[in-house]
VEXDREN-2710 file (C-alpha; in Angstrom, 1 decimal):
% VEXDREN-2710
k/r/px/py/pz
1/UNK/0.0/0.0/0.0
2/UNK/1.4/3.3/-1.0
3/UNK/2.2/6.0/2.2
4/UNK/0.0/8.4/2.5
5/UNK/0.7/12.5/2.3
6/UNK/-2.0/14.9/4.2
7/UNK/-0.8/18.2/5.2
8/UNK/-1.7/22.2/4.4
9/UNK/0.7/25.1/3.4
10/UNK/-0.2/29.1/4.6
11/UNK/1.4/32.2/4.4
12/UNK/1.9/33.7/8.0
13/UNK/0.3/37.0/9.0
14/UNK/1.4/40.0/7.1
15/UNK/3.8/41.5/9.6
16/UNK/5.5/37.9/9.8
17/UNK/6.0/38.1/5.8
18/UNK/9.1/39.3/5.5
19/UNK/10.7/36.8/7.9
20/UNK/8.7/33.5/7.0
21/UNK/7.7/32.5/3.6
22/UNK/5.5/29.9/4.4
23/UNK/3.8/27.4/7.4
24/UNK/3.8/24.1/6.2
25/UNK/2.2/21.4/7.8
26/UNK/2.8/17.5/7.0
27/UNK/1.6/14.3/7.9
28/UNK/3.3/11.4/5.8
29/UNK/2.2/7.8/6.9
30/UNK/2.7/4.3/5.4
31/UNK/6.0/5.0/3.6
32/UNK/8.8/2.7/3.1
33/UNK/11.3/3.3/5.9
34/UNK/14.8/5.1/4.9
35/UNK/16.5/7.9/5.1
36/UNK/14.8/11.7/3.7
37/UNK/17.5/14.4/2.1
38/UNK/17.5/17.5/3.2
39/UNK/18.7/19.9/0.8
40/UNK/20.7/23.2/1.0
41/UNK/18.1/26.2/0.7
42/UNK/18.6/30.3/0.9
43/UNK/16.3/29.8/3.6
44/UNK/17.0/28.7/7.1
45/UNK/14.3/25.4/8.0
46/UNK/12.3/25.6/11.5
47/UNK/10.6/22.4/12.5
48/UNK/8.4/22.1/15.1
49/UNK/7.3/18.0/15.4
50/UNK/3.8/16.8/16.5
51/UNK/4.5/13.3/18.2
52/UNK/7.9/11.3/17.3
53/UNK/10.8/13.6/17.1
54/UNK/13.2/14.0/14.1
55/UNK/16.4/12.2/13.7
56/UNK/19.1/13.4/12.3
57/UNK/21.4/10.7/10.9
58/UNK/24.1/12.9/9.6
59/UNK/24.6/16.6/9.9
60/UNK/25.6/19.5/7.2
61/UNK/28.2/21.0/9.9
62/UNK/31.5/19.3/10.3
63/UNK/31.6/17.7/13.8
64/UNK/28.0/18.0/14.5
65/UNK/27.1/14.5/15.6
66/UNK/24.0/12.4/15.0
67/UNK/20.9/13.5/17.7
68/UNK/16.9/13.8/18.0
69/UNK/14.6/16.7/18.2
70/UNK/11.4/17.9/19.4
71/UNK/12.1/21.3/17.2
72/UNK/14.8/22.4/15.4
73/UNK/16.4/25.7/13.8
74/UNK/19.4/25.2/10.7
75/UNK/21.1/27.8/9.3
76/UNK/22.9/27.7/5.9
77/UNK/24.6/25.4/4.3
78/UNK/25.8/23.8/1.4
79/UNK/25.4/20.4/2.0
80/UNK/22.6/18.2/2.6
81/UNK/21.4/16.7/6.0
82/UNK/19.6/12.9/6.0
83/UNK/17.0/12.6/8.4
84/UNK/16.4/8.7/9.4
85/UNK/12.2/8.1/9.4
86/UNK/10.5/5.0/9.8
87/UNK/8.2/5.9/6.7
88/UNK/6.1/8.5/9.2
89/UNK/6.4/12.7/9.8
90/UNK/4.4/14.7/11.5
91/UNK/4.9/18.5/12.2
92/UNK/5.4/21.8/10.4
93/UNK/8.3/23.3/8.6
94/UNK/8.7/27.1/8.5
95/UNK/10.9/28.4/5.7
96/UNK/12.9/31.5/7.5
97/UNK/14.5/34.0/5.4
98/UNK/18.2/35.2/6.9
99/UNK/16.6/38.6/8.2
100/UNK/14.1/36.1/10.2
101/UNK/17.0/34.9/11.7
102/UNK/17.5/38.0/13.6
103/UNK/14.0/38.8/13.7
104/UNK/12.3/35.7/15.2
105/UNK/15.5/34.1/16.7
106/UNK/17.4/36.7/17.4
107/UNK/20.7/35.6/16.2
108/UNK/21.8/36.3/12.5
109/UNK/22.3/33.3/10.0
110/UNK/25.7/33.4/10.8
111/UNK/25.4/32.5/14.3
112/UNK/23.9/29.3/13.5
113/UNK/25.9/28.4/10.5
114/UNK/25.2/25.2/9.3
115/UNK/24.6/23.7/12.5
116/UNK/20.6/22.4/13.4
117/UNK/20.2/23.0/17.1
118/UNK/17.3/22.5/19.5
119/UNK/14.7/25.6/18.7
120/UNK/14.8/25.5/22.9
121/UNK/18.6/26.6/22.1
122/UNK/17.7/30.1/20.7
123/UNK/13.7/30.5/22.0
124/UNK/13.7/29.2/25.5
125/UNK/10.5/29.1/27.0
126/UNK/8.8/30.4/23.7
127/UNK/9.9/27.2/22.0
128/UNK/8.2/25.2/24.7
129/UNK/4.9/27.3/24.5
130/UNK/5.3/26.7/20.5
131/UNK/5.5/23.1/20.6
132/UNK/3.1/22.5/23.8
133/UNK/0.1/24.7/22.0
134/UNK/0.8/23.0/18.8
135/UNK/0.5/19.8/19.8
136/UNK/-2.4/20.5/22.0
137/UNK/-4.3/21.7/18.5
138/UNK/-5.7/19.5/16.6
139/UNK/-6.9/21.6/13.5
140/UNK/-4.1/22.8/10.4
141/UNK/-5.8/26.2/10.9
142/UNK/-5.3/26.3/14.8
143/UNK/-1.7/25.5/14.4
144/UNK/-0.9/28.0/11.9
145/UNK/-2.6/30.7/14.7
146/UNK/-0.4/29.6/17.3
147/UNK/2.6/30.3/15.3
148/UNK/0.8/33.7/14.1
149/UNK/1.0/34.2/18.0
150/UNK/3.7/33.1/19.0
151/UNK/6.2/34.5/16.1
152/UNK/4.0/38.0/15.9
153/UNK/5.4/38.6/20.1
154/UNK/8.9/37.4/18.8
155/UNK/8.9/39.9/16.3
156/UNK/7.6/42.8/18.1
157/UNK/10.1/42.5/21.0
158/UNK/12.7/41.4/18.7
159/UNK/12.3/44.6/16.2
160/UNK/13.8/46.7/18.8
161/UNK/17.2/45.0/18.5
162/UNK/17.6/45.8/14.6
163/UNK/17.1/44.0/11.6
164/UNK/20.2/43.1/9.5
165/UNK/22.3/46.4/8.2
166/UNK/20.8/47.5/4.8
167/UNK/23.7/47.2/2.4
168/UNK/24.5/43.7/3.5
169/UNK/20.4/43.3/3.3
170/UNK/20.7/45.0/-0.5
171/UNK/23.5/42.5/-1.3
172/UNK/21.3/39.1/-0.6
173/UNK/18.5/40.9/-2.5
174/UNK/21.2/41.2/-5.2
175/UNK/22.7/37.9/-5.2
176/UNK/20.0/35.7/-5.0
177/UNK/17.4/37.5/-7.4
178/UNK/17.1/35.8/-10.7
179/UNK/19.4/37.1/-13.0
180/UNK/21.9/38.2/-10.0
181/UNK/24.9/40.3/-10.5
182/UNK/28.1/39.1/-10.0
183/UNK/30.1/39.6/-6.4
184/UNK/32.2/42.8/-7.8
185/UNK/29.2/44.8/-9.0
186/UNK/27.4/44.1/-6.2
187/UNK/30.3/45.2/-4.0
188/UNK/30.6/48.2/-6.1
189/UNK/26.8/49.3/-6.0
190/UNK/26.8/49.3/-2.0
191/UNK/29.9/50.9/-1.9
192/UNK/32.6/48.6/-0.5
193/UNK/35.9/46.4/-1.7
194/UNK/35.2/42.8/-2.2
195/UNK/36.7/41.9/0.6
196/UNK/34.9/43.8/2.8
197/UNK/32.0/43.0/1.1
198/UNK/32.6/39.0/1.4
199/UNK/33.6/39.3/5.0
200/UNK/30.9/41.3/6.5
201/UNK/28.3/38.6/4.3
202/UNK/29.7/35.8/5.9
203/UNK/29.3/37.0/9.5
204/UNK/25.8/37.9/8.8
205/UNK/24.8/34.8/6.9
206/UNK/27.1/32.0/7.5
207/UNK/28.0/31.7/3.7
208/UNK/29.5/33.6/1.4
209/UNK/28.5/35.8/-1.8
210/UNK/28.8/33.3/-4.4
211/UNK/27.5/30.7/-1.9
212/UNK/24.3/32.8/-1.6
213/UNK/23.3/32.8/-5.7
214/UNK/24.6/29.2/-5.6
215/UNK/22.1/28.6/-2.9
216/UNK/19.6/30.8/-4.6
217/UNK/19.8/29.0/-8.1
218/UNK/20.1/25.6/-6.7
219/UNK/16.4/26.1/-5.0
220/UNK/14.8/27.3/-7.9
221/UNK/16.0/24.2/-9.6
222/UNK/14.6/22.3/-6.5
223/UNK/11.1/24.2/-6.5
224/UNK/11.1/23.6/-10.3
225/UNK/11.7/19.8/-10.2
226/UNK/9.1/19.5/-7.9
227/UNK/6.1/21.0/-9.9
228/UNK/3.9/18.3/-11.7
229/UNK/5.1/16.9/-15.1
230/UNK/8.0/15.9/-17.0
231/UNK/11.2/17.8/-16.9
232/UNK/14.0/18.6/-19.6
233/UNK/16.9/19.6/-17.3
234/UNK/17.8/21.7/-19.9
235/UNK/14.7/23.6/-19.3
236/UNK/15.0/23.1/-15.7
237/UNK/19.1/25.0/-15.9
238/UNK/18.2/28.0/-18.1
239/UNK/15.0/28.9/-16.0
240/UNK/16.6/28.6/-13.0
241/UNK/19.0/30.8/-14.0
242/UNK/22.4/27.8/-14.7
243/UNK/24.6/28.6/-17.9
244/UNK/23.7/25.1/-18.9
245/UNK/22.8/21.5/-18.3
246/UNK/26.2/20.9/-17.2
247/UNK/26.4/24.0/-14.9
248/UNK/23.6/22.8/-13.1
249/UNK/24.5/19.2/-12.6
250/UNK/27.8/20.3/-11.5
251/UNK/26.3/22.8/-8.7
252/UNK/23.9/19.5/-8.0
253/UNK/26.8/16.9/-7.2
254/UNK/28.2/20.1/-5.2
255/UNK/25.0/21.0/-2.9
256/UNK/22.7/17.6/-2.9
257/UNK/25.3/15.3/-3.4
258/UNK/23.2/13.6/-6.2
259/UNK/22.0/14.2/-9.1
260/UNK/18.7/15.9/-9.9
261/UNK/17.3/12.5/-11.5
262/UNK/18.3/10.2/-8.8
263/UNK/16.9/12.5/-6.2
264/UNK/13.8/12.2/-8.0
265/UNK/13.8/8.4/-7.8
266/UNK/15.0/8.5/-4.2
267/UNK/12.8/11.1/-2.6
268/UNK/9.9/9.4/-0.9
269/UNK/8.5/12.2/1.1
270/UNK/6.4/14.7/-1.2
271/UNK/6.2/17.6/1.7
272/UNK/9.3/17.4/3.9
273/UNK/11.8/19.9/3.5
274/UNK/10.5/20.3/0.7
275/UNK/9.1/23.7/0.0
276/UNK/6.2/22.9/-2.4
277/UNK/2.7/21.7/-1.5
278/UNK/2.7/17.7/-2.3
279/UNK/2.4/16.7/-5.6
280/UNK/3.0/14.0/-8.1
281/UNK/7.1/14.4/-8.6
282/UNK/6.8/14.5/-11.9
283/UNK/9.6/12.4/-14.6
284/UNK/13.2/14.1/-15.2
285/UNK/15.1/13.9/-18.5
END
């Protein structure tokens, strides 16, 4: 019998919008037990579990060993995580975007790096209220307002501590638009050197520059992937914004470890970490 995928995707409150792009909620039962990728994004991943906790069988961060959690916060990275399932999820992922880092944790991106620590880490007793209220709901709807709730006080009290500083702000804008400028003009249009420019980016984010429009490319190949129908990866590279095939199954053995194709074929879970409401995966050529 196939596993089966219920969840429900939202876009939090308006004030929220700028530092989460999306709530969304899974429940993925009767799958084949295995091992889920979790793929490099320009957003950081919050997940808040309802029941079993998440196990992380091998970590992005260079030293950061195996472990279980309740919650979690990542930063960036460019390299995947495997999460070990027994063919069941339950919980919601919130995509962050790096100035939600500083507005909802209170940390930037580059305090986290690429490590996944306990949400407890960073929220305290907020992260306790999050998951206790959540999995007290029993509704999608209900869920979503908790987070609303929750996240909306985190903001308020958190916006008096200062968003990230606007030209390093401008420069992500820059880098990970489609179309992106290279590092030097983007250096040159907010006024710094290069190496001022790459140094202050890392601090803030926890990668650098040409990381970020790596990062940036490599999800819109991801989110593309993952709409219904068959692919031409050709296609897939030159709307993502690749120089070709080869450029973008280069930056895939880089950032996935796999190729596009075979993490078609491998991925299992239609929701998870995934970024796009489920859907039939489509073919890849």
């Amino acid at each position: 019998m196939p596993g089966v995928s219920d969840g429900a995707r939202r876009r939090p409150a308006p004030p929220l919008r700028p530092y989460v792009r999306w709530y969304d909620g899974y429940r993925l039962t009767g799958f084949p037990a295995g091992e889920h990728l979790g793929l490099p994004s320009q957003d950081l991943t919050v997940v808040l579990t309802i029941g079993e906790p998440l196990d992380l069988a091998r970590a992005a961060a260079p030293g950061q060993q195996p472990g279980r959690f309740r919650a979690l916060a990542g930063g960036l990275t460019t390299s995947p995580v495997t999460i070990a399932h027994d063919g069941n999820q339950h919980g919601i992922q919130l995509a962050l975007t790096p100035a939600g880092a500083r507005a909802l944790l209170g940390v930037p991106a580059g305090a986290l790096g690429a490590w996944v620590v306990d949400l407890e880490d960073v929220l305290g007793a907020d992260a306790r209220e999050l998951q206790d209220r959540i999995a007290a709901a029993e509704e999608w709807p209900e869920r979503f307002a908790v987070l609303d709730d929750v996240l909306g006080r985190l903001e308020r009290r958190d916006r008096r501590a200062g968003g990230v500083e606007p030209r390093l702000a401008r420069a992500w804008q820059q880098l990970t638009s489609p179309g992106s400028a290279g590092v030097r003009a983007v250096a040159d249009d907010i006024g710094w050197s290069r190496r001022h420019l790459t140094g202050r980016f890392t601090a803030e984010y926890g990668v650098g520059p040409k990381d970020a429009a790596r990062l940036a490319r490599f999800d819109r190949s991801r989110r593309l992937l993952r709409t219904p129908g068959r692919h031409r990866l050709a296609d897939v590279a030159v709307r993502a914004g690749f120089y070709d095939q080869a450029h973008l199954a280069r930056d895939w053995r880089d950032l996935a470890g796999v190729p596009p194709s075979q993490w078609m074929d491998d991925e299992v879970f239609p929701i998870v970490q995934d970024g796009e409401p489920s859907t039939d995966g489509g073919s890849v050529t």
